[in-house]
C-alpha positions in Angstrom: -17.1 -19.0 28.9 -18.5 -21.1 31.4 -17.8 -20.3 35.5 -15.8 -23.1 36.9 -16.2 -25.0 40.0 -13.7 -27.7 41.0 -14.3 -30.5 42.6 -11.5 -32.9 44.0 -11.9 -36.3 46.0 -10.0 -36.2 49.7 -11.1 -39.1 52.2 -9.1 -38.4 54.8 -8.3 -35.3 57.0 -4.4 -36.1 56.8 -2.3 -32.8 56.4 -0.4 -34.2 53.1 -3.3 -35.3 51.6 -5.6 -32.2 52.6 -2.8 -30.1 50.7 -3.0 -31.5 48.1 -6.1 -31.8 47.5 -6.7 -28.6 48.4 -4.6 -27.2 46.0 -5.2 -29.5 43.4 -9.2 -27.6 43.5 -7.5 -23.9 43.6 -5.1 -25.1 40.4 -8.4 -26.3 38.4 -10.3 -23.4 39.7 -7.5 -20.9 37.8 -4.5 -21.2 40.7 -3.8 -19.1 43.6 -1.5 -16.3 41.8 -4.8 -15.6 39.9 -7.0 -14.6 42.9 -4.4 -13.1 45.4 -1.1 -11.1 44.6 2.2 -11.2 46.9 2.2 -9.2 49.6 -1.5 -9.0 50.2 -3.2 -9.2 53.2 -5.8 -11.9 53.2 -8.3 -12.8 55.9 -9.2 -16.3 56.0 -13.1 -16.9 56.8 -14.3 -20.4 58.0 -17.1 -21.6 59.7 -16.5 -21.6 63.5 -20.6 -22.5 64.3 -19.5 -22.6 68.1 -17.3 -24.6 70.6 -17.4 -28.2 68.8 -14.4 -30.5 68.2 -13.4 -30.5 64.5 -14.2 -34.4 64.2 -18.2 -33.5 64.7 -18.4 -32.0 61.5 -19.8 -28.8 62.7 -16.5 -26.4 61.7 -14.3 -26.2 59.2 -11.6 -28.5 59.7 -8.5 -27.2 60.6 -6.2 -29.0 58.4 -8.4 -27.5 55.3 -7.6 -24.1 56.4 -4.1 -25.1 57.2 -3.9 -26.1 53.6 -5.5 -22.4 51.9 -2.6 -20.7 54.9 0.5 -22.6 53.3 -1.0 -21.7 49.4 -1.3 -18.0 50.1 2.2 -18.5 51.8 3.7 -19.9 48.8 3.2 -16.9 46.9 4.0 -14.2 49.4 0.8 -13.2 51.0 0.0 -13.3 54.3 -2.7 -15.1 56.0 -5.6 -14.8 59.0 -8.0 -16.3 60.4 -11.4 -14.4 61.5 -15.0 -15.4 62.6 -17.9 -14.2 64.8 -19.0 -17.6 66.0 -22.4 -17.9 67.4 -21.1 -19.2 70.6 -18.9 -16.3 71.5 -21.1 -15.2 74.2 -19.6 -17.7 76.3 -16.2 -16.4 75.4 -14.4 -16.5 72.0 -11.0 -18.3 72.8 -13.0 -20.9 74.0 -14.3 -21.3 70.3 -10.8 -21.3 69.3 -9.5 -23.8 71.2 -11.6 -26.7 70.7 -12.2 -25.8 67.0 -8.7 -26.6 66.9 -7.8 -22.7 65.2 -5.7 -21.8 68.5 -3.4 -24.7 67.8 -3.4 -24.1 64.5 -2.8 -20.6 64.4 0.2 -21.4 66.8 1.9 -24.0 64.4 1.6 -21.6 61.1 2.0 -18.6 62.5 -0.8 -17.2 61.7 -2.9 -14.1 63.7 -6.5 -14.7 64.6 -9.2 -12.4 64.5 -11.6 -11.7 66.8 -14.9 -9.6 64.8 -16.7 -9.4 68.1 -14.4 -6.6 69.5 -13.3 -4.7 66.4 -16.6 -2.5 66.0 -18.9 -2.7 62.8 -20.0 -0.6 59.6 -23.4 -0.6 58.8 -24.2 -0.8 55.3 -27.7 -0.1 53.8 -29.1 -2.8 51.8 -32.6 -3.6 49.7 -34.2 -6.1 51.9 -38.0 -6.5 52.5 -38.2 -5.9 55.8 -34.1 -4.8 57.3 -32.9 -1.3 56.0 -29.3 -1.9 57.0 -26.9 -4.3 58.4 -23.7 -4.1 60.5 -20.9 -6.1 59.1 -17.7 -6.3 61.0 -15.6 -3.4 60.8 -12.0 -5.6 60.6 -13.0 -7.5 57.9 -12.4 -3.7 55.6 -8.8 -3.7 56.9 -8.0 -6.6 54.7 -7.0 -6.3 50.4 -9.6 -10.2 50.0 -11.6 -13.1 51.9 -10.4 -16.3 51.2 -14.1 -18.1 52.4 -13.8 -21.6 53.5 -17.3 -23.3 54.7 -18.1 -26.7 56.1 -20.6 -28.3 54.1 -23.9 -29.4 55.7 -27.3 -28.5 56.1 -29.3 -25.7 57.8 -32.5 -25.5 59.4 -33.7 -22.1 58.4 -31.9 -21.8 55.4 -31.9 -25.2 54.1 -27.9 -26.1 53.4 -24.4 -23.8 54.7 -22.4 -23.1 51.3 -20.0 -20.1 50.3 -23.1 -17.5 50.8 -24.1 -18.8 54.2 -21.4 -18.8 55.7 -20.6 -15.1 55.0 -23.8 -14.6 58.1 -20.4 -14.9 60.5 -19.3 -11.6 59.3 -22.1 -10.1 61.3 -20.8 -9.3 64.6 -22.0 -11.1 68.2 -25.7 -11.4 68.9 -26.5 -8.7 65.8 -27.0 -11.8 64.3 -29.9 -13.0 66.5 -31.3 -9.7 66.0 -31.3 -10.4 62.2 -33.2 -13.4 63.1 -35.6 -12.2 64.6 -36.0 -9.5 62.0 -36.6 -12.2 59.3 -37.9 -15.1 60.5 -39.0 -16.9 57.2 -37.0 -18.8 55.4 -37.0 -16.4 52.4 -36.8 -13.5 54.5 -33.3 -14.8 55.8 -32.5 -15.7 52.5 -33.1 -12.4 51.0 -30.7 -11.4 53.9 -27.7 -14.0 53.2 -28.6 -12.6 49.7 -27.7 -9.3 50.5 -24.9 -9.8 53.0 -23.0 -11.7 50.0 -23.2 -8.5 47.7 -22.1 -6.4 50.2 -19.0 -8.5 50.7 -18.7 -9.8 47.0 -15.6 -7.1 45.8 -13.8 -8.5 48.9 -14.0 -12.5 48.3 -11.6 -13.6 46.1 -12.0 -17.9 46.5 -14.3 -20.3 48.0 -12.8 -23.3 49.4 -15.3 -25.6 51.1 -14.2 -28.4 53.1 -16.9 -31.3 52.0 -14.8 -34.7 53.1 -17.2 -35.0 56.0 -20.3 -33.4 56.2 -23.7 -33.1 57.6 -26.8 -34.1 56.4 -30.1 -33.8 58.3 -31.2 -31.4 60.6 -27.9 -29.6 60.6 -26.2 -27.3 61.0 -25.4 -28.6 64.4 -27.3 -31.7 65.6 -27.6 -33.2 61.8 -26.2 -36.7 60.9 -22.8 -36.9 59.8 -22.1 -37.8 56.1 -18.8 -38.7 54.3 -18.7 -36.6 51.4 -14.8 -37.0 50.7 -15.2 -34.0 48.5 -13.2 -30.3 48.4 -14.3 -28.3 46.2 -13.4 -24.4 45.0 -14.3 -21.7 42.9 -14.2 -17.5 42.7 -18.1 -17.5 42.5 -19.6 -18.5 45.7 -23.3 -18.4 44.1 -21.8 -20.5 41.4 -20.2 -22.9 44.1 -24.0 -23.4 45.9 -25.1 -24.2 42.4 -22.9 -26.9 42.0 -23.1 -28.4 45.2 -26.7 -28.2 45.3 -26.6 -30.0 41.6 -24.1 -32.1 42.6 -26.6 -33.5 45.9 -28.9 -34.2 43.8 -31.6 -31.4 44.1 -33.0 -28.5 41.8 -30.9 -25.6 42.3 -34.1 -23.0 42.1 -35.1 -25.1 45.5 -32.7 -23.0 47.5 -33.9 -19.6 48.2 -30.4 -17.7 48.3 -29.8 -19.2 45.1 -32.9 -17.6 43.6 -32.5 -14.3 45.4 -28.8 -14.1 43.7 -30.2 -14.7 40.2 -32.5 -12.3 40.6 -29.8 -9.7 41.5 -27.3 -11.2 39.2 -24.8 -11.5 41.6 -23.1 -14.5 40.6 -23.8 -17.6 38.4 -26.5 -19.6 39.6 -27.7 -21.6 36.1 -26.2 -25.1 36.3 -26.1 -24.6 32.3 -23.3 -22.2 32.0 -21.3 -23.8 35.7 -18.1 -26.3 34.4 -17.4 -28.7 37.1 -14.2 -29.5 36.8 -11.5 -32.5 38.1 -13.6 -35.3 39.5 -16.7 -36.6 38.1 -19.7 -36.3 40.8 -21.1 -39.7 40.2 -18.0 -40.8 41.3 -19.0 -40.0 44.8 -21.6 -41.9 46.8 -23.7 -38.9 47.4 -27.2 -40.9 47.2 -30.3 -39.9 49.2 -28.4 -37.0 50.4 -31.0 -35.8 53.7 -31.9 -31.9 53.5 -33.4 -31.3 56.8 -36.8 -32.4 57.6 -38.2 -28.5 58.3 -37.6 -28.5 54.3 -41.3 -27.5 53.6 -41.3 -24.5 55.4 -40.1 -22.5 52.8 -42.6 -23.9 50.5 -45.2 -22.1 52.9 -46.5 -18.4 51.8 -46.6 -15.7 54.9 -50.7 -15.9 54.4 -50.6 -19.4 54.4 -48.9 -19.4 57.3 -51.2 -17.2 59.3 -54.3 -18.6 58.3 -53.0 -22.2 59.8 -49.9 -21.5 62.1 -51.3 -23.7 65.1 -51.3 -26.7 62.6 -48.4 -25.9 60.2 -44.6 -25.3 62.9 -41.9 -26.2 63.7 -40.9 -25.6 67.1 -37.3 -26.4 69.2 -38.5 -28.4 72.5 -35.3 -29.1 74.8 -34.7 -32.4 76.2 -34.6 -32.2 79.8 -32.5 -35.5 80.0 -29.6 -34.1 77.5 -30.1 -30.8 78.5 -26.9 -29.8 81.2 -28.3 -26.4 82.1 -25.5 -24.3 80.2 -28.1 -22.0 79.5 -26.8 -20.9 75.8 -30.0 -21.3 74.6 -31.5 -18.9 77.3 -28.7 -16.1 76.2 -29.0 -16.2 72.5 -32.6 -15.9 71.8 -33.8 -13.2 69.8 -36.9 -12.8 71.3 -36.4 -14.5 74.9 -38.9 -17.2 74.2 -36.5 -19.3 76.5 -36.3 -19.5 80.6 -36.9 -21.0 83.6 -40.3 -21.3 84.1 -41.9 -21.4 87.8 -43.3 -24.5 88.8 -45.0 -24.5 92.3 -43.4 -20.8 93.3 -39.7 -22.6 91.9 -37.8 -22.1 89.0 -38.0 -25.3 87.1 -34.7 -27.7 86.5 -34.6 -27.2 83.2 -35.0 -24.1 80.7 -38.7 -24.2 78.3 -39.6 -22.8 75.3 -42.4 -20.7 75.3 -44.3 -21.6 72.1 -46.5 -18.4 71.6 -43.1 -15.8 72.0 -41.0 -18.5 69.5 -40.6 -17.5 65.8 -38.8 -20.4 64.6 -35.2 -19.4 63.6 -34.1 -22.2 65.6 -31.0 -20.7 66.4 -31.0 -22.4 69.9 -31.1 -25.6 67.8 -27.8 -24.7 65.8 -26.0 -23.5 68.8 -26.5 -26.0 71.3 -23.5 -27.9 72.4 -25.4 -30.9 73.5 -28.3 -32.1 70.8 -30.6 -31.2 73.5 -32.9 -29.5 71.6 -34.9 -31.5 69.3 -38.0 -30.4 66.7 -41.2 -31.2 67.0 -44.0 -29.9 64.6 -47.8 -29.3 64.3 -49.9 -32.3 62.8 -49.4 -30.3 59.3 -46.1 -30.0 59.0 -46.0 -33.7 60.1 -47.9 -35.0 57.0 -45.7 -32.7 54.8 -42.8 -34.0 56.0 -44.1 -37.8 55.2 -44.4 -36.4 51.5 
């Protein structure tokens, strides 16, 4: 039997419509009463990147997760709502009220999580170069994970689906550390990899909210991209095959994807995936932009060491969008970022310091204000024009 993935059309963030066409995917992906029983507890994971208004695209809109809260309330289990976002440093309810979770927590009711103060397990897992990660103690508290991503592309791990978006389970600026710990892109895949079947007995459905998306050099500063698209399924590797298929790339492209069939963790052959509801060339999904950094994990480690000064990709902040707020500065793995002096003064804005940088362009995903743009060796450039 074939795994299914649903796919439902939704143009329009309206609460009625939402609903439905939320629940519409979970009916065709086997119905609600098949993933979750009454009187479970069930913590509801979206993506909370950082402080951004729902309407950029960057989180999960709240009226998707509003939907999944009233579905698990219909049949008697009781909803949360939990996230480590990456711009918690600068204070956590802050994330929660401009993401919109705060109001809508208020209006259903519903108690939200915070991972960063709650502690964390470590859990060994078989990873190339990290023993063991830590994975927020709460999350073990719960009976399932209802996971609900926003879907749009990543820098370092090329798109955010069901398995990326798991990385917020990884408590406050652990997941820097991780960074800097596996700084290629098919090092942090292997990671997401891992992280997935560490938390794979606890998910019970994927729903990610695709009606607008991100293309680009997401998962923060990418273009947006009307997708009008929900889609759900109990397999999340089976979900990032789909959607992968479904943009109109090679699933094998996509690192986590390969790591997963290699562990058989999931279904990750397009073959034996049923998309069900909506027919995908239905949707205008054409040219779909991957971000332009794409290459890089093309690029073997030798490769890469035998011509880094040609072949990067570096972050480079734009001192006229830049408005000093310094997250960059805090949440570097490696504090490759500061305030340089210039003539026995700290300069106006904060650099990056090339040589110290490794590329996990997490001050790119977090900044609030698209000051941070890419720029990239004379090799990577012609790549890129391929």
């Amino acid at each position: 039997m074939k795994t299914k993935v649903s796919l439902v059309k939704c143009a329009e963030y309206e609460t009625s419509k939402v609903y439905d066409a939320v629940r519409r995917a979970v009916d065709l992906a086997g119905g609600m009463p098949a993933f979750v029983k009454s009187g479970e507890k069930i913590l509801i994971k979206p993506n909370l990147l950082s402080a951004r208004e729902p309407e950029r695209a960057i989180t999960t809109h709240p009226e998707v997760v509003r939907a999944v809260i009233r579905l698990l309330k219909e049949i008697g289990a009781t909803p949360y709502m939990g996230d480590s976002p990456g711009g918690a440093i600068k204070g956590v309810e802050r994330v929660w009220e401009r993401t919109g979770m705060k109001k809508l927590s208020e209006e259903e009711g519903v108690e939200l999580i915070n991972f960063e103060t709650s502690g964390a397990v470590e859990t060994p897992i078989n990873h190339s170069t990290i023993k063991s990660i830590h994975i927020t103690k709460k999350i073990f508290d719960f009976d399932g994970i209802i996971n609900v991503p926003k879907l749009k592309t990543h820098g370092l791990a090329i798109f955010t689906g069901a398995v990326k978006n798991l990385y917020g389970c990884v408590p406050g600026l652990r997941k820097a550390e991780y960074h800097k710990l596996a700084p290629h892109p098919d090092e942090f895949a292997e990671l997401l990899s891992e992280i997935y079947l560490s938390l794979k007995h606890k998910i019970r459905l994927n729903v990610i909210d695709g009606i607008v998306g991100m293309e680009g050099n997401g998962p923060s500063s990418g273009d947006l991209r009307k997708l009008d698209m929900i889609l759900a399924s109990s397999d999340g590797p089976a979900m990032d095959t789909a959607i992968t298929y479904i943009l109109g790339h090679e699933p094998s492209e996509i690192d986590t994807i390969k790591f997963l069939r290699a562990k058989k963790a999931g279904e990750t052959e397009i073959k034996n995936i049923e998309i069900t509801g909506e027919n995908p060339g239905s949707f205008n999904l054409e040219k779909f932009r991957f971000p332009a950094n794409w290459y890089m994990k093309y690029v073997p480690h030798f490769f890469i060491n035998l011509l880094g000064r040609f072949l990067w990709m570096k972050p480079k902040i734009n001192e006229q969008t830049c408005v000093n707020c310094k997250l960059c500065v805090e949440s570097c793995p490696v504090a490759a970022i500061d305030y340089p002096l210039v003539n026995s003064r700290k300069s106006a804005n904060p650099v990056v310091e090339n040589k110290i940088c490794i590329s996990c362009l997490c001050c790119h995903e977090l900044c609030p204000y698209k000051a941070i743009e890419l720029k990239s060796g004379w090799l990577a450039r012609i790549l890129i024009r391929q």
